[in-house]
N, CA, C and O atoms as a MOPAC input file, in Angstrom:
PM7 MOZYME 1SCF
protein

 N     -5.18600 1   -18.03200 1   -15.61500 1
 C     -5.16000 1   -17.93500 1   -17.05400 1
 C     -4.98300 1   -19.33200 1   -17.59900 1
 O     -4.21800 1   -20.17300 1   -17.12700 1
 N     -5.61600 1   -19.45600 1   -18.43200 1
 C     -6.03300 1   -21.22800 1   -19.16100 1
 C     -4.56000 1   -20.85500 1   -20.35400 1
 O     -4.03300 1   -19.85400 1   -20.83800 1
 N     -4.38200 1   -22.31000 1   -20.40100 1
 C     -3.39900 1   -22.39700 1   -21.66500 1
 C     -3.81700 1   -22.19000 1   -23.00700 1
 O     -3.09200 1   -22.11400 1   -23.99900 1
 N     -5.21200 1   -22.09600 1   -22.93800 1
 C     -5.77800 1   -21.95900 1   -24.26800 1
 C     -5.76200 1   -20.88400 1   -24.74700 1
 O     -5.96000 1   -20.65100 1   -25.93900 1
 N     -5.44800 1   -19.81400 1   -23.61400 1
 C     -5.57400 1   -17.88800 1   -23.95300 1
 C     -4.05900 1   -17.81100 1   -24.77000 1
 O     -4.07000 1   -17.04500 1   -25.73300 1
 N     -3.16100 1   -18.29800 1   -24.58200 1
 C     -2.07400 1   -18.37800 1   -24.88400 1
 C     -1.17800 1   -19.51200 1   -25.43900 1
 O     -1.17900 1   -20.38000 1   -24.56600 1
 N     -0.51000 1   -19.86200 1   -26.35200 1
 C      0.00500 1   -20.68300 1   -26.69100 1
 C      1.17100 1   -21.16700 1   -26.40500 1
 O      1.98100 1   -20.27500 1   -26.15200 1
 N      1.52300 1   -22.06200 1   -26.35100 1
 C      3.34200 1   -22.50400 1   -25.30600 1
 C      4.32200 1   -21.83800 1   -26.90500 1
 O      5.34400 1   -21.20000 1   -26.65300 1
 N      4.08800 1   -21.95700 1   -27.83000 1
 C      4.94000 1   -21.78100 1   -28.63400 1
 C      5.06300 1   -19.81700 1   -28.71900 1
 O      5.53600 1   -19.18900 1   -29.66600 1
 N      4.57100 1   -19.31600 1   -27.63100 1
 C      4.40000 1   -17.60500 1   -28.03300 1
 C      5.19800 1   -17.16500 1   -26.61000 1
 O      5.36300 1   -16.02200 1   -26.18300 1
 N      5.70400 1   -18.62700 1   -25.92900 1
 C      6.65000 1   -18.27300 1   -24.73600 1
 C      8.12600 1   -18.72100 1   -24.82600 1
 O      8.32000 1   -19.48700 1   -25.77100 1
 N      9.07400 1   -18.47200 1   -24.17600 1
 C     10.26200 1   -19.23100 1   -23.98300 1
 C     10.26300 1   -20.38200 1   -23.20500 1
 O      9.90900 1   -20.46500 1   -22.02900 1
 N     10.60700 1   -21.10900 1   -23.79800 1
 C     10.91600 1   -22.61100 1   -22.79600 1
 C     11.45000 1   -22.53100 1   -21.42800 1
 O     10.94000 1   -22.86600 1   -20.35900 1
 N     12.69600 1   -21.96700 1   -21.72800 1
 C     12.78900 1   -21.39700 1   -19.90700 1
 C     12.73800 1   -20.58200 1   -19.36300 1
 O     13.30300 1   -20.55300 1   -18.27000 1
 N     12.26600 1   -19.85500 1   -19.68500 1
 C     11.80800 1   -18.47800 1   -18.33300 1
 C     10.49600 1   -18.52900 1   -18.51700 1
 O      9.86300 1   -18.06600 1   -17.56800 1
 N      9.74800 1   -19.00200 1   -19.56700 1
 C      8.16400 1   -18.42800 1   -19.58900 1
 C      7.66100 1   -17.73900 1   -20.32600 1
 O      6.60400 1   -17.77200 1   -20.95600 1
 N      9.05600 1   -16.58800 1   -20.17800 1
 C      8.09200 1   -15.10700 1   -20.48300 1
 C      8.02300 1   -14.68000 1   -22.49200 1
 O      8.80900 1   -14.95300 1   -23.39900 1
 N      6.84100 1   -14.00900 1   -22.47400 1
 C      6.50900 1   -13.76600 1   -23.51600 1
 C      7.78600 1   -13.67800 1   -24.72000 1
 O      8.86100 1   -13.24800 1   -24.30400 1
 N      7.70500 1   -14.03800 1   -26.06400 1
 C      8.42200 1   -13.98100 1   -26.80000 1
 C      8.32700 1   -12.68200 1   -27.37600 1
 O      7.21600 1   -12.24100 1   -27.07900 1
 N      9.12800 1   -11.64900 1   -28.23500 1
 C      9.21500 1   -10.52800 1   -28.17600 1
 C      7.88700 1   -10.60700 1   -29.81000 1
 O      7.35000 1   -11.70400 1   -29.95700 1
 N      7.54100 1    -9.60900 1   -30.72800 1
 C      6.48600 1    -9.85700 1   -31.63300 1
 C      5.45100 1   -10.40500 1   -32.18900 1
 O      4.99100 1   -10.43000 1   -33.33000 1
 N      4.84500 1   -11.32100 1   -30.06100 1
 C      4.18000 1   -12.22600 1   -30.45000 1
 C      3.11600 1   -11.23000 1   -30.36400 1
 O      3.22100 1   -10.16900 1   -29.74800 1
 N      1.74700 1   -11.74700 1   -31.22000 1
 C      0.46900 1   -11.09600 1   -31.07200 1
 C     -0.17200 1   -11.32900 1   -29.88300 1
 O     -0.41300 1   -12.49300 1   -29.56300 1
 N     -0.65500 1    -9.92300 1   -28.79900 1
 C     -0.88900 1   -10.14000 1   -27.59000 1
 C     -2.26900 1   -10.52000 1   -27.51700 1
 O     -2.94500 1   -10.25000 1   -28.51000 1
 N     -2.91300 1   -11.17200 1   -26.41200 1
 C     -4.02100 1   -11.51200 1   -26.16500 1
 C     -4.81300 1   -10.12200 1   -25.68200 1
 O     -4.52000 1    -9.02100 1   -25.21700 1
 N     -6.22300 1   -11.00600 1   -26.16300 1
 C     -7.52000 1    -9.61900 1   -25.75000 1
 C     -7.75100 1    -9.14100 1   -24.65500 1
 O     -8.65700 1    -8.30900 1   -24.61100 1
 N     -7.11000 1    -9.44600 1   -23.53300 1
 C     -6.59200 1    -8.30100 1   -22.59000 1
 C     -7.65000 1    -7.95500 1   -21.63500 1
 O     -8.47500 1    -8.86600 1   -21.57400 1
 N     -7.90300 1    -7.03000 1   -20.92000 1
 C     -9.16900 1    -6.74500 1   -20.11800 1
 C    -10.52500 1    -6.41800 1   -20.93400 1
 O    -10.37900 1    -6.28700 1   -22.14900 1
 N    -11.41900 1    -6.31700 1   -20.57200 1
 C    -12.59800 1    -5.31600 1   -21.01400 1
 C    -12.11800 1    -3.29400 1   -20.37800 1
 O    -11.61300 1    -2.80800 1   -19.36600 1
 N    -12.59900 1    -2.81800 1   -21.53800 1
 C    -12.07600 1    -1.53300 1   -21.20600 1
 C    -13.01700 1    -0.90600 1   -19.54600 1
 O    -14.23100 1    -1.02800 1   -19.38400 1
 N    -12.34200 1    -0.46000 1   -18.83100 1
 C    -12.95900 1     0.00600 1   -17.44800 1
 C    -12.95300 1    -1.17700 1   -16.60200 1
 O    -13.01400 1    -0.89600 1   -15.40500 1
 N    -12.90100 1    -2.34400 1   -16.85700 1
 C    -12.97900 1    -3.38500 1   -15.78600 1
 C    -11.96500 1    -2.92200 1   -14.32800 1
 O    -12.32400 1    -2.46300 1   -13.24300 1
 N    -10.97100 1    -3.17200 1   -14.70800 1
 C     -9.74000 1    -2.29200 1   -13.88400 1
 C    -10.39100 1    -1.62300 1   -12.85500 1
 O    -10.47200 1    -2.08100 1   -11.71600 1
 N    -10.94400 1    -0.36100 1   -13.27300 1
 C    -11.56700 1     0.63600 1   -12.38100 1
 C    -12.58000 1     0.55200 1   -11.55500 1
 O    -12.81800 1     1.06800 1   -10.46200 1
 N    -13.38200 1    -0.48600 1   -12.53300 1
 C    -14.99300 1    -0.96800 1   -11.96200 1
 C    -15.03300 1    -1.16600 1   -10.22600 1
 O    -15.93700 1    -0.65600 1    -9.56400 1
 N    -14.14900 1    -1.81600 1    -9.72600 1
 C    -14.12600 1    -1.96400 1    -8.38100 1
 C    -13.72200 1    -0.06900 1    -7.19200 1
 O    -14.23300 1     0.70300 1    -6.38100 1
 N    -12.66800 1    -0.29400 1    -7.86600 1
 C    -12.16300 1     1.06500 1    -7.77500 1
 C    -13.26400 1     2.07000 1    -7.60600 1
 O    -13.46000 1     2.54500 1    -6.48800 1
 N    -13.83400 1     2.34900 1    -8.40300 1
 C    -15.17500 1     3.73500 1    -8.51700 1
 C    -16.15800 1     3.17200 1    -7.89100 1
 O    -17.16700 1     3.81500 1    -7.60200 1
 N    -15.99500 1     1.77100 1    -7.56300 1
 C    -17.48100 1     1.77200 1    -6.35500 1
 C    -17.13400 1     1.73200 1    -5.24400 1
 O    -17.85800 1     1.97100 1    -4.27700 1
 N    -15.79400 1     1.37500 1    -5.20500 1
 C    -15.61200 1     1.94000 1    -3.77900 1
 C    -15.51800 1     3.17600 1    -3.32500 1
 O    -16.13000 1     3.68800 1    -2.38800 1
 N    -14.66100 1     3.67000 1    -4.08600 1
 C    -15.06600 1     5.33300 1    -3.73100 1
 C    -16.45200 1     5.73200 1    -3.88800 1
 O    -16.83300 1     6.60500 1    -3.10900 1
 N    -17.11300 1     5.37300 1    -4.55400 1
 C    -18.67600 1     6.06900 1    -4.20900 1
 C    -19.05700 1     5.60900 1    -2.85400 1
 O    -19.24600 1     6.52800 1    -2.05700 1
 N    -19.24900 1     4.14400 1    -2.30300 1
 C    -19.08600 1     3.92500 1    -1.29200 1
 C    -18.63100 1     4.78600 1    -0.27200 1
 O    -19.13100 1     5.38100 1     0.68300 1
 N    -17.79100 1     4.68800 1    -0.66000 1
 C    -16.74100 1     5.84000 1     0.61400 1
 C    -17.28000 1     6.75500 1     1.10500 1
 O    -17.71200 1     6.99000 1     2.23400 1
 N    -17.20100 1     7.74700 1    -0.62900 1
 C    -18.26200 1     8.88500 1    -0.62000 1
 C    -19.29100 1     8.84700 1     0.37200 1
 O    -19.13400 1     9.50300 1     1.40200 1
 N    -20.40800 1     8.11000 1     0.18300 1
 C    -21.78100 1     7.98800 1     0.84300 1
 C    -21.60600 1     7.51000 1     1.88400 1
 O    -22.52600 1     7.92200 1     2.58900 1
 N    -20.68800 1     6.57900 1     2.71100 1
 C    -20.30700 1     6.55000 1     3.98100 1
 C    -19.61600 1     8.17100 1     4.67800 1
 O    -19.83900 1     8.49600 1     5.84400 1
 N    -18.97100 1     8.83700 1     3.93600 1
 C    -18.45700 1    10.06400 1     4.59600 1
 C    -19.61500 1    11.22200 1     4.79900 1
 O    -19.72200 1    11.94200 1     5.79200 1
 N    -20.43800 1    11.23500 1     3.65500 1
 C    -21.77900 1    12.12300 1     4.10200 1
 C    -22.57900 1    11.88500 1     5.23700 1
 O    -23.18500 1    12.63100 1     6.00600 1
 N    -22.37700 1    10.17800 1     5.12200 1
 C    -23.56100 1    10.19800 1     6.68000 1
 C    -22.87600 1    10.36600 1     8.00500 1
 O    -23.44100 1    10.82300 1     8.99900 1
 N    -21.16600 1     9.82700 1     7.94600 1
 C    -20.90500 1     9.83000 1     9.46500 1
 C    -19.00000 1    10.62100 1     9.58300 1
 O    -18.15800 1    10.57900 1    10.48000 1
 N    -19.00700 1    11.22400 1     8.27500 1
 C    -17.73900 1    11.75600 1     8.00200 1
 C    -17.04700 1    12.69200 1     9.42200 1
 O    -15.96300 1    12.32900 1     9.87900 1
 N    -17.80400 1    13.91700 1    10.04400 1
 C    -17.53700 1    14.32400 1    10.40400 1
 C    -17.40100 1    14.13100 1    12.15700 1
 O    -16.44900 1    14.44600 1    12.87100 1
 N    -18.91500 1    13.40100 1    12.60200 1
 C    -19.09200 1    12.35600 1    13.79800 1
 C    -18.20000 1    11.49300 1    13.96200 1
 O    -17.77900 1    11.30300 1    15.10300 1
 N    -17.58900 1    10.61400 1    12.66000 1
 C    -16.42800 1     9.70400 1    12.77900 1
 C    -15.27900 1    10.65900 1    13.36900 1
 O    -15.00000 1    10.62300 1    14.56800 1
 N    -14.78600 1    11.30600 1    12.68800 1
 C    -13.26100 1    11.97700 1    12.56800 1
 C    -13.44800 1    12.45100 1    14.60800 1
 O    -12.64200 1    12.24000 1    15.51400 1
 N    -14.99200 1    13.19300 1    14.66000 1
 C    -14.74400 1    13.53400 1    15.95100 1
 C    -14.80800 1    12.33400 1    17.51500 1
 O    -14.37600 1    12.49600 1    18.65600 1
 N    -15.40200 1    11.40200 1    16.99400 1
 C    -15.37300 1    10.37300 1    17.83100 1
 C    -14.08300 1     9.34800 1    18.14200 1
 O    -13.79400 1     8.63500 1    19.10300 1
 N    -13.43400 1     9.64000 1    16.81300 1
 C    -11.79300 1     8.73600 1    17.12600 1
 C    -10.75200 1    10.00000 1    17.92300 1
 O    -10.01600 1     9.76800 1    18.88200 1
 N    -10.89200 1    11.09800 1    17.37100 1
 C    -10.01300 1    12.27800 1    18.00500 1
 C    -10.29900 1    12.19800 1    19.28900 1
 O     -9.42900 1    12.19800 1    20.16000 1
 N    -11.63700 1    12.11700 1    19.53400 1
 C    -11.54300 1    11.69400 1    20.91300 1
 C    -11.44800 1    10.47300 1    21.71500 1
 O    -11.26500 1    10.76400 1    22.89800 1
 N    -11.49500 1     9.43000 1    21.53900 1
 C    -11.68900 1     8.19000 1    21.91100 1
 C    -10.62600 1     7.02700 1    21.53600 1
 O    -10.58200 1     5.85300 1    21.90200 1
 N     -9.67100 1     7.87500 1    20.55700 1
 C     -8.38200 1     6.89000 1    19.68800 1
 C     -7.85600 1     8.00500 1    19.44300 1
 O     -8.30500 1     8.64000 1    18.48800 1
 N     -6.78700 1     8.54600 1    20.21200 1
 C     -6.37300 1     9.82800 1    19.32200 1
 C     -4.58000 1     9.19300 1    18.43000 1
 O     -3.69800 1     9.75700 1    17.78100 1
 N     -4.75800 1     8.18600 1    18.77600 1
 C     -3.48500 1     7.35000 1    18.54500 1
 C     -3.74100 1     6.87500 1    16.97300 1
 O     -2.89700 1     6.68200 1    16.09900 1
 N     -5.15300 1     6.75400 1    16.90500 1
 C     -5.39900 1     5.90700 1    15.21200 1
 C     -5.70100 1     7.29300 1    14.62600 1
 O     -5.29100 1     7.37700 1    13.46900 1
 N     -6.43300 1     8.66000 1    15.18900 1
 C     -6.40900 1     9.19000 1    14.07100 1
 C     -4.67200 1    10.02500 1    13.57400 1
 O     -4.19800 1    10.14300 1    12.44400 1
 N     -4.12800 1    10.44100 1    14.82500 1
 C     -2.58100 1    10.68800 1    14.01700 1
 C     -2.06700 1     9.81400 1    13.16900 1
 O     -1.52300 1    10.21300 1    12.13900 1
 N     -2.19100 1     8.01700 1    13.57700 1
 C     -1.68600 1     7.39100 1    12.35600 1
 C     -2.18000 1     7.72600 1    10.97600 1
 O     -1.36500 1     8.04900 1    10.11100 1
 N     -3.46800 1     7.66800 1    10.71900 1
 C     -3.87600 1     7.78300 1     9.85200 1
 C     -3.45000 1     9.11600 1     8.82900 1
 O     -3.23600 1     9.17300 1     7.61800 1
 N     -3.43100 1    10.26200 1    10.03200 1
 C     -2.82800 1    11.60900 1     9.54200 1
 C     -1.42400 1    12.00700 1     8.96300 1
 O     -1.04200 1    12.91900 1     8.23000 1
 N     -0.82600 1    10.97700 1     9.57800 1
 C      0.76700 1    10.57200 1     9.11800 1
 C      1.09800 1     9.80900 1     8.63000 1
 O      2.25700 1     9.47800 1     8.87700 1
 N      0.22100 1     8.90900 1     7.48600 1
 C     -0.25800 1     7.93200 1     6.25200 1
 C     -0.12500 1     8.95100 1     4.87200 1
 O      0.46400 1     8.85600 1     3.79500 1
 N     -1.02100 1     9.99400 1     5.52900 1
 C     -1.59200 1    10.78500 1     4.38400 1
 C     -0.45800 1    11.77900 1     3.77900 1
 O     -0.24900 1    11.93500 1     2.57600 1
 N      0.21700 1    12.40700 1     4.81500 1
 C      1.73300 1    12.72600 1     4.38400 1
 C      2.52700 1    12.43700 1     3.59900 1
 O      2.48100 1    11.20700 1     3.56100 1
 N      3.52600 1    12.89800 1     2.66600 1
 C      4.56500 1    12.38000 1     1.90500 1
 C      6.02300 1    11.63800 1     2.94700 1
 O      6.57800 1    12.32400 1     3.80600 1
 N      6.32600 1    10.58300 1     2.73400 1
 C      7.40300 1    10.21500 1     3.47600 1
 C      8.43900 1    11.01300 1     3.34000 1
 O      8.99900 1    11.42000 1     4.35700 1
 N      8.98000 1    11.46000 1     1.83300 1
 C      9.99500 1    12.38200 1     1.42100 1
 C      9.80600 1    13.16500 1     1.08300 1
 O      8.94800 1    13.22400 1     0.20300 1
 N     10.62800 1    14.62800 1     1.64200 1
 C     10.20400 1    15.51600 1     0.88700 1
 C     11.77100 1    16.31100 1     0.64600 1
 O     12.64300 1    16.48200 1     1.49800 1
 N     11.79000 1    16.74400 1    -0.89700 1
 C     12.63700 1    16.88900 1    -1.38700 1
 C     13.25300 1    18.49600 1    -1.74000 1
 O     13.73000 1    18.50400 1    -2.87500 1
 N     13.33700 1    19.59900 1    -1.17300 1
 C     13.27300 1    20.79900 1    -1.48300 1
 C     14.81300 1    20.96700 1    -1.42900 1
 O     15.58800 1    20.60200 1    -0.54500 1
 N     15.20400 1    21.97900 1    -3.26100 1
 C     16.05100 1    22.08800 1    -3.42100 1
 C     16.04500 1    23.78100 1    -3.78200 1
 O     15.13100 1    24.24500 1    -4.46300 1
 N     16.92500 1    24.46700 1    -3.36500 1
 C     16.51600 1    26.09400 1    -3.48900 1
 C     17.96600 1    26.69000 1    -3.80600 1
 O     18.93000 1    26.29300 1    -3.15200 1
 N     18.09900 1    27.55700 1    -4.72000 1
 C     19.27300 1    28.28600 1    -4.11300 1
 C     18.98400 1    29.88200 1    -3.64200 1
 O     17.81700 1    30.26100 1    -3.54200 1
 N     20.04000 1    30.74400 1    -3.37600 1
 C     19.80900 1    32.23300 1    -3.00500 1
 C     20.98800 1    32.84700 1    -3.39600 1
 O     22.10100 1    32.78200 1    -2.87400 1
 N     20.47900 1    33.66300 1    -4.72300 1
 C     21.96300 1    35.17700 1    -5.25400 1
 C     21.66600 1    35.77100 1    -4.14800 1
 O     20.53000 1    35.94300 1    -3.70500 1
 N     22.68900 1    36.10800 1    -3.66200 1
 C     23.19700 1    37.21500 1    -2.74000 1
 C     22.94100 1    38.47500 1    -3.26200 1
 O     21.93900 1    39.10100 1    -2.91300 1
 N     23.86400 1    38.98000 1    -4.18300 1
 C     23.30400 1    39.90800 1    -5.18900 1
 C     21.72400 1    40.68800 1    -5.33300 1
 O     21.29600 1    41.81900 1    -5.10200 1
 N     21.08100 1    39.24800 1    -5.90900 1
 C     19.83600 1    39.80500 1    -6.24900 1
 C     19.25300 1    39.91500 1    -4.94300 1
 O     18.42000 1    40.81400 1    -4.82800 1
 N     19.47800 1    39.26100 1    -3.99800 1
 C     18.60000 1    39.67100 1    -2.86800 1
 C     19.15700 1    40.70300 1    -2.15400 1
 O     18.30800 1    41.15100 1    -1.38200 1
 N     20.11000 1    41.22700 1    -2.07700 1
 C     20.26700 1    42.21700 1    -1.37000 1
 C     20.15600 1    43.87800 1    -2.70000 1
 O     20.38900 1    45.06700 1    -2.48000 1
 N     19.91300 1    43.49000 1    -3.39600 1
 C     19.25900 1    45.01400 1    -4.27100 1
 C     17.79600 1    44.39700 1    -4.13300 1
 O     17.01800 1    45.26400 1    -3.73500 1
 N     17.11100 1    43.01100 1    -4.36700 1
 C     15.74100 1    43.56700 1    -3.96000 1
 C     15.20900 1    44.00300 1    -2.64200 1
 O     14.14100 1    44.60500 1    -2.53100 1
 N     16.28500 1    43.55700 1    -1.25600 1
 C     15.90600 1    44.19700 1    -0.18300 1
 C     16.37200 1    45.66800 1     0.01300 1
 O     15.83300 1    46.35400 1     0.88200 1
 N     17.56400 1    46.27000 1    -0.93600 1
 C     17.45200 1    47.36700 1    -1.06800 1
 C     16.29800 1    48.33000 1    -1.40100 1
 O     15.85800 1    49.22100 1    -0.67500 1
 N     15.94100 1    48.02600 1    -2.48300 1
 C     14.51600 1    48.48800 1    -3.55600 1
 C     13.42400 1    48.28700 1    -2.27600 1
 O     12.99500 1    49.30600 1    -1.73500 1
 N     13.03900 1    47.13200 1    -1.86200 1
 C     12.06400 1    46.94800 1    -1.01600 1
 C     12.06700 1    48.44200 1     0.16300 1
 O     11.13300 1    49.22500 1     0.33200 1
 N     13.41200 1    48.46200 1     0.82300 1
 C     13.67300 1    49.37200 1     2.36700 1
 C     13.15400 1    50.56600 1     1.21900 1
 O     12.12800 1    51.21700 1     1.41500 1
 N     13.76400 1    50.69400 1     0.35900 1
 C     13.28400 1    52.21200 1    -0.10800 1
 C     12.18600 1    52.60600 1    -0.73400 1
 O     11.88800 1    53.77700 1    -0.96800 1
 N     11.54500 1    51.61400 1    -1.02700 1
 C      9.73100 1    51.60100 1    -0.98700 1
 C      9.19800 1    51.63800 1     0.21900 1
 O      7.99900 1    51.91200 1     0.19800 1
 N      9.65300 1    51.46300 1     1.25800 1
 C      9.02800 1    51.30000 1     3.01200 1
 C      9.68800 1    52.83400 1     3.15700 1
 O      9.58200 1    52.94200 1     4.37900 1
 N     10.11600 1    53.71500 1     2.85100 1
 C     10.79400 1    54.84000 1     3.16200 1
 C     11.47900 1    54.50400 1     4.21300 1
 O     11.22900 1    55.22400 1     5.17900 1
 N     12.56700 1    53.34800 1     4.47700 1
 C     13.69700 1    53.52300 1     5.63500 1
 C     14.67100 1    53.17100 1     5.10200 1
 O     14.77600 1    52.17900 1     4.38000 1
 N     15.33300 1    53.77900 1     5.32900 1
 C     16.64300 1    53.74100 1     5.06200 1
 C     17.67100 1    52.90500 1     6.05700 1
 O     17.69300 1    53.17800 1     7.25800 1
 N     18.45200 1    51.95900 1     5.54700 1
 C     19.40500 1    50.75600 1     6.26300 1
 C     20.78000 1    51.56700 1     6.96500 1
 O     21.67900 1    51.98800 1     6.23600 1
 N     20.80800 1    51.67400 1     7.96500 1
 C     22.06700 1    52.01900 1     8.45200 1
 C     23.23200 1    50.84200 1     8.12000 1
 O     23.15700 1    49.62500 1     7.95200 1
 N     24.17500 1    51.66200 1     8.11100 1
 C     25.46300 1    51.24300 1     7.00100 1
 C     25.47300 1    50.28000 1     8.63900 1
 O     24.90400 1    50.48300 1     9.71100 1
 N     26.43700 1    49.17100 1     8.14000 1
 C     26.86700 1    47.91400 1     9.49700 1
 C     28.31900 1    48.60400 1    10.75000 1
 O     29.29700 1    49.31700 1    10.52700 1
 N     27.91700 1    48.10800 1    11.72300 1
 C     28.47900 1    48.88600 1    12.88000 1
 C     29.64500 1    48.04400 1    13.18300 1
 O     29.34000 1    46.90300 1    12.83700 1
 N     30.67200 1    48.06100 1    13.59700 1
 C     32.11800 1    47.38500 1    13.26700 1
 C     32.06300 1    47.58300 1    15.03900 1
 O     31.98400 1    48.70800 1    15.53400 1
 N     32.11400 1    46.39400 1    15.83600 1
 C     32.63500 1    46.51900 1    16.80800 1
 C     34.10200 1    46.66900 1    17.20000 1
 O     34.48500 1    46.65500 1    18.37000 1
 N     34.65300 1    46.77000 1    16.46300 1
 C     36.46900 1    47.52000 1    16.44900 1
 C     36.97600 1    47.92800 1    15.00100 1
 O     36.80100 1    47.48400 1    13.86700 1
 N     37.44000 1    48.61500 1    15.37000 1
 C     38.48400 1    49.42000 1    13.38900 1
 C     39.02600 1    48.05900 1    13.39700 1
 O     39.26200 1    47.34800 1    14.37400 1
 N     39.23700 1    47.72600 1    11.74100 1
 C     39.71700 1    46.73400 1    11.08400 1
 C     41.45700 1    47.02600 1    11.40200 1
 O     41.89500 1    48.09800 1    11.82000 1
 N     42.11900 1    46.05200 1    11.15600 1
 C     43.58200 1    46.13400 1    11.43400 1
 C     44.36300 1    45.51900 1     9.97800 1
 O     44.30500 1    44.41100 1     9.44400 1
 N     45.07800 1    46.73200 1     9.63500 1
 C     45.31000 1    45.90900 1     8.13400 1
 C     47.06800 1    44.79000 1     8.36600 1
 O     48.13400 1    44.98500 1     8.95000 1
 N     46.73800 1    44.15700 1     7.89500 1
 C     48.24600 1    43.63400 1     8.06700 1
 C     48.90400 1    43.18900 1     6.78600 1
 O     48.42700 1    42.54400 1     5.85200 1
 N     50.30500 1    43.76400 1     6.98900 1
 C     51.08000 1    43.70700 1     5.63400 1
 C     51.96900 1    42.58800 1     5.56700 1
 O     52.57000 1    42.08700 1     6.51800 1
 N     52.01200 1    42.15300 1     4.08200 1
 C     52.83800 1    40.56300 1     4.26700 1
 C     54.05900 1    41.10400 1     4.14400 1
 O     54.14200 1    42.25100 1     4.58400 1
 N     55.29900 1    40.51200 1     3.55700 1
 C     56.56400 1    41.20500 1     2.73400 1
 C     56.64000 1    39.77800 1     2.06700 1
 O     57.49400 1    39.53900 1     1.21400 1

């Protein structure tokens, strides 16, 4: 960027950076940004039609080391799952459910009588 796009008096002396209400410069052309971007993917595109599927099968076999990397690129590093579970509601909708299946839940089997114990 030339000094001429910008003026020293529209910066701070020591840091540089832009002064706050200065009028900004004309900036990109609209789509420039992308221009590279969308030809490469067309690129891409038209490279994957001719050898997309021959590729994928020629490294699986012949590199099976680059295509897992690649497969474990494409993955999220983190993954964040937060859930809870009413007790409640799930055990009347697995009620409702057994009694739409017509079976009925046998009551729970106590491997010994409970023992009550009294404090004083």
């Amino acid at each position: 960027m030339s000094d001429s796009a910008t003026s020293t008096s529209d910066r701070d002396s020591k840091s540089g950076r832009f002064l706050s209400g200065c009028k900004p410069g004309p900036g990109r052309r609209v789509g420039s940004r992308n221009a590279l971007s969308e030809s490469f993917v067309a690129d891409l595109k038209n490279c994957w039609e001719l050898h997309g599927r021959d590729a994928l099968d020629r490294v699986a076999r012949d590199q099976p080391e680059v295509l897992l990397k690649v497969i474990a690129s494409l993955m999220p590093r983190d993954v964040n799952l937060s859930f809870s579970v009413d007790a409640s509601e799930f055990a009347s909708r697995f009620r409702t459910a057994t009694e739409l299946l017509g079976n009925s839940p046998e009551p729970p089997r106590l491997r010994r009588p409970l023992r009550v114990i009294n404090h004083d």
